[in-house]
C-alpha angles and dihedrals in degrees: 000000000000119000132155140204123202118197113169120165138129130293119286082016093118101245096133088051090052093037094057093045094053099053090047090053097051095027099243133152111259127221116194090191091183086072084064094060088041101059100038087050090047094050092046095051084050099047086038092050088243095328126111111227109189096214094048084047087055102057093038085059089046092048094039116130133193090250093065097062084069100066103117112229090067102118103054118128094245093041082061095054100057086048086065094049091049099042092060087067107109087211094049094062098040093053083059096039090095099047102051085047088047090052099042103058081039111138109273113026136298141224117197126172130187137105104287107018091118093041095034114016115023103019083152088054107147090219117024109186119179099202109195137165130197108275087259107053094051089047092057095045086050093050095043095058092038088057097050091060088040124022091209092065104131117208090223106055083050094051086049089049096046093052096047084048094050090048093048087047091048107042105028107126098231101063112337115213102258138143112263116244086243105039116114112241117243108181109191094181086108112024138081121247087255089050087047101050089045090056105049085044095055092045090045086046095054092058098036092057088050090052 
């Protein structure tokens, strides 16, 4: 049985959180896409001594393996930075074009979260979800889970990240970050993660029994 759930939204939305619970619920595998990026954006930082070089990025994204989106490290808030740079390389994304297709009609079911998996990756996605949140109230989720790993995170400095993120992911020219025409909206503003999960998992239910 192949089917495939698409969740897209912007940075400190909630989207991992749903995306993981989703896949639990159904028993489906679970691809977090934004470790690609930020792996590939954390090994080419390191090969370009804290510059990122576009062809390097390249051929780290063509020789990335799964292994390598264990490497702890990875969530950091520089290391983030360097995922959406990286991210906005039209070679980059096609060298993990591939991977992310291959993953997501894989037997079984599939979960995959990012900014462009219903537009790019999985248009024929059986459920498309775009999971967002108010600018505040992702800042200050952000913040909150940033201090706990280091005490000098400033509130502001993450509020600042998280909104040139959020312009590089939009605007960027190879697929920008948007809501499919056809994605099913899941503000979290307002909800609790465990609103939130049972949300996504009705609305993911209702397709998955029509299926």
């Amino acid at each position: 049985m192949q089917f495939t759930v698409a969740i897209d939204g912007p940075a400190a939305a909630g989207k991992g959180t749903v995306a993981r619970a989703v896949a639990e619920a159904f028993g489906f595998a679970h691809l977090d896409t934004g470790l690609l990026y930020r792996a590939v954006g954390a090994k080419a930082m390191m090969r370009g001594r804290g510059v990122i070089l576009p062809e390097a990025a390249a051929q780290i994204a063509r020789e990335l393996t799964e292994q390598d989106l264990h490497r702890e490290g990875l969530r950091t808030a520089r290391v983030a930075q360097a995922a959406s740079k990286v991210a906005a390389l039209p070679a980059v994304r096609a060298a993990l074009l591939e991977f992310q297709k291959d993953f997501a009609r894989r037997e079984g079911g599939a979960v995959l979260d990012g900014r462009d998996i219903g537009s790019v990756i999985c248009p024929g996605a059986e459920v498309k979800l775009f999971v967002t949140a108010s600018d505040a109230v992702r800042a200050q989720r952000r913040y909150d889970e940033l201090k706990a790993k280091n005490p000098d995170t400033r509130p502001e400095t993450v509020a600042m990240d998280l909104r040139q993120r959020d312009i590089r992911d939009a605007s960027r020219d190879v697929a920008p970050m948007r809501a499919s025409d056809d994605a099913l909206l899941l503000d979290t503003s307002e909800l609790s993660i465990d609103a939130a999960v049972a949300k996504a998992v009705a609305l993911v239910k209702k397709r998955f029994e029509k299926a």
